[in-house]
C-alpha positions, 0 to 999 in steps of 0.5 A: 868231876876231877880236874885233869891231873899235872903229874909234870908239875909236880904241884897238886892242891889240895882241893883239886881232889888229886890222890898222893903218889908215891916217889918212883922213878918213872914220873917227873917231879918238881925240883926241890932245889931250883923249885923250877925245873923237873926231875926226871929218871936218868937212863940206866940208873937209879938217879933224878936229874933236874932240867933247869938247875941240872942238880943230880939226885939219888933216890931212895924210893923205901924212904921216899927221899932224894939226896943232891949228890953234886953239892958240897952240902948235904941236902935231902928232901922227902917226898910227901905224896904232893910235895917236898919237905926238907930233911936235912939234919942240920948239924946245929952247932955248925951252924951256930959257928958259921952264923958267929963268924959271919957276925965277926967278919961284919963286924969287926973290921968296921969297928976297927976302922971307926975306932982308929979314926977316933982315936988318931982323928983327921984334921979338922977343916982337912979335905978328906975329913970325910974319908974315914966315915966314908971308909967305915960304911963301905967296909961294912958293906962289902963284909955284910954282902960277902957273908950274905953270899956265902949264907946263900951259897951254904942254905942254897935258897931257891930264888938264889939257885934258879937266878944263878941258873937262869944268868948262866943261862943268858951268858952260855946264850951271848 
């Protein structure tokens, strides 16, 4: 005897005996990007739309893949029967630079902070000795957070989609 078949969901195990479907546009899928809601068929075209997230997806079923059309960055999925594989063809050296640019903008401000306060020192026994170090560290860690926002932002994580779709989602409620 089978289990009973999800098709909503999107999810299948392995040992649950379900079959490999293929990618059509009358069925619902999970969403790869917010990994939440469903993707289901747009009325009168060719495209998937999520419920959750509200990306749009173009389809193109002889390659059994989906491209997200409303985002800056270029992100397409393959449907493997079960499940969804990522596709993109990352641009390698691209990728090299933004990671170099981050490290710069994390690490170069800081320095130059520490290395003026040793080099032109506070007075010692003044009130505010303590400011430059202070200084240092929080500059460190607005710099890291800003380049770990625009990293997330650029990989489009899951958990950071659906967390932003879901504060959306309590404000739009407020």
């Amino acid at each position: 005897m089978t289990e009973p078949i999800a098709h909503l969901n999107g999810k299948s195990s392995a040992r649950s005996g379900v079959e490999r479907r293929s990618l059509n546009f009358h069925e619902t899928y999970i969403c790869p990007v917010c990994r939440h809601g469903q993707i289901a068929e747009l009325t009168l075209m060719d495209a998937f739309a999520c419920n959750f997230c509200r990306h749009i997806f173009t389809a193109n079923l002889q390659e059994q893949s989906i491209h997200v059309e409303d985002s800056s960055q270029p992100m397409t999925w393959r449907w493997n029967g079960r499940n969804w594989q990522a596709a993109n063809q990352l641009d390698v050296d691209l990728t090299l630079v933004i990671w170099i640019v981050g490290v710069i903008l994390v690490v170069l401000p800081p320095t130059l902070i520490f290395l003026s306060s040793r080099i032109v020192p506070p007075l010692e026994g003044s009130t505010l000795a303590w400011l430059p170090n202070v200084w240092v560290g929080l500059t460190f860690l607005t710099h890291f957070a800003f380049v770990a926002w625009l990293m997330v932002e650029h990989y489009q994580l899951p958990i950071y989609v659906s967390s932003k779709v879901r504060i959306r989602q309590w404000l739009e409620r407020r």
